[in-house]
C-alpha positions in Angstrom: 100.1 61.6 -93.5 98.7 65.0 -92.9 96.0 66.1 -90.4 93.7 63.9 -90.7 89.9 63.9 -88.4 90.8 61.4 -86.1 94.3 62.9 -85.2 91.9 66.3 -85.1 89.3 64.3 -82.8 92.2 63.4 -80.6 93.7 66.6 -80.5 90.2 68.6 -79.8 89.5 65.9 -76.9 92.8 65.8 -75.5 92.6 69.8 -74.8 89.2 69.8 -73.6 90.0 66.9 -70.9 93.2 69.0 -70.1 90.9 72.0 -69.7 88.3 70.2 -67.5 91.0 68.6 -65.2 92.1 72.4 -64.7 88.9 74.0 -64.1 88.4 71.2 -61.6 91.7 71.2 -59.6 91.1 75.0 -59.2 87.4 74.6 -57.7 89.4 72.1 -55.3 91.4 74.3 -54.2 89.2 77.0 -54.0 87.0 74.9 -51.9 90.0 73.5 -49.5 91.1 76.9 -48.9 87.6 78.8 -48.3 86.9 80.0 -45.4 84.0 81.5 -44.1 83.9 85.4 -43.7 83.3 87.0 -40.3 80.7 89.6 -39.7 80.2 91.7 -36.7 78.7 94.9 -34.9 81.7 96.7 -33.4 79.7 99.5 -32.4 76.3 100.8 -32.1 75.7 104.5 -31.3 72.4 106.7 -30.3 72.4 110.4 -30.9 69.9 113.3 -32.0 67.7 112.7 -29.1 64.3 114.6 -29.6 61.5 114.2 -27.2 57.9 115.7 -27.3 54.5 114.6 -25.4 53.9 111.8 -27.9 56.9 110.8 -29.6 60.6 110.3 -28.5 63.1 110.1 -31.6 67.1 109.1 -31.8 69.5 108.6 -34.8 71.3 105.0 -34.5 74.5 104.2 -36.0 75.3 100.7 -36.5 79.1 100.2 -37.1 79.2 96.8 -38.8 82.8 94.8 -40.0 83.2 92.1 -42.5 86.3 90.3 -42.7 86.8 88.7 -45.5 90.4 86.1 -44.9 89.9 84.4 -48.5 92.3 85.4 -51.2 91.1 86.5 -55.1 88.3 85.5 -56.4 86.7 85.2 -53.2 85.2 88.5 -52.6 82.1 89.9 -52.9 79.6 92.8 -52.6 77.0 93.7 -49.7 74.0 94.7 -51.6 71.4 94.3 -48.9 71.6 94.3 -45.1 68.6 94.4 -43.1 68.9 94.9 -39.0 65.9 94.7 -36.5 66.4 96.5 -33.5 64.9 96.0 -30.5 66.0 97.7 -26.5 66.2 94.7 -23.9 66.6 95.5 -20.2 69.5 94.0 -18.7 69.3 94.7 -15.3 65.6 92.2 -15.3 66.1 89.1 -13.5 66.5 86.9 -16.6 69.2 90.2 -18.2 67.1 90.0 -20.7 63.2 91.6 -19.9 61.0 92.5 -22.2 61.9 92.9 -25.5 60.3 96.6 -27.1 61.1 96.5 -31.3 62.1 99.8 -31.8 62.6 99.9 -35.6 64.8 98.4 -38.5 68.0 99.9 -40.0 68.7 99.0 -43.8 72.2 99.3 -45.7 71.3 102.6 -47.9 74.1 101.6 -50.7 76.2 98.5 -51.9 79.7 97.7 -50.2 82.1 95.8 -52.0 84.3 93.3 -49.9 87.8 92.7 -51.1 89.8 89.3 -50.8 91.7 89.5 -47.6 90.2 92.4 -46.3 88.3 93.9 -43.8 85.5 96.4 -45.1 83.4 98.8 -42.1 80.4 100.2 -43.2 77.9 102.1 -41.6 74.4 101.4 -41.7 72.1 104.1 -39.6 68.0 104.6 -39.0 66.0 107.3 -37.3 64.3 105.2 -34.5 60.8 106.6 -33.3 59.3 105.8 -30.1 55.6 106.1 -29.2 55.4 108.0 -25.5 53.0 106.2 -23.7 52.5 104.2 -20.2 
C-alpha cells in the first residue's frame, strides 16, 4: 500500500506534463504580447570642423533611441551598431543627387535596453573628407 513505482511513474509524469503545459502557456503569452521595439535617429550633429588644402574633417554625433514597449523578460543589450554615412544633396532635382559615402560610425560600448523603456545612446565618428574637384 506504500509508494510503489508506478504510483512514482505517475507522480514524476504528472509534474513534468504540468511543468511543460506552463513553460508553454508562458511562451504564448510572451509571444501574443511581443511587440516589436522602435529604433530611431532623433538627432545627428556635425562639429570640430577642420579644413586644410587636402583634407576637410568634422566630428558627427548620432543621437540614436530605442524604445523598447515589452514588459520583463523582454529586454536586451546593444552590443554592436554599425552606421554608414553618406551626404545627399537635397536641393538636386530628384532631392536626392549624388550620394558621396563619407564614413561609418560604430557603437564604441554595449547598451543595455530595459523592458518598457526607452534607452538614447550616442554613437559618434570623426568623418574625413578628401579636398578635391
Amino acid at each position: 500500500r506504500g509508494c510503489t513505482f508506478r504510483k512514482l511513474c505517475c507522480c514524476y509524469y504528472g509534474c513534468f506534463c504540468f511543468v511543460l503545459l506552463a513553460v508553454v502557456v508562458v511562451v504564448v503569452i510572451l509571444v501574443a504580447t511581443f511587440e516589436k521595439p522602435d529604433v530611431q535617429v532623433t538627432s545627428a550633429s556635425l562639429s570640430g570642423l577642420t579644413t586644410n588644402a587636402t583634407v576637410v574633417s568634422m566630428l558627427l554625433n548620432l543621437t540614436v533611441r530605442v524604445e523598447n514597449p515589452n514588459r520583463w523578460p523582454i529586454e536586451g543589450t546593444v552590443e554592436e551598431l554599425e552606421a554608414s554615412i553618406y551626404s545627399l544633396d537635397k536641393g538636386a532635382a530628384d532631392g536626392r543627387g549624388q550620394t558621396i559615402y563619407l564614413g561609418v560610425a560604430r557603437l564604441p560600448e554595449a547598451v543595455p535596453v530595459d523592458a518598457q523603456s526607452q534607452t538614447n545612446f550616442v554613437v559618434s565618428t570623426t568623418l574625413a573628407v578628401a579636398a578635391g574637384p
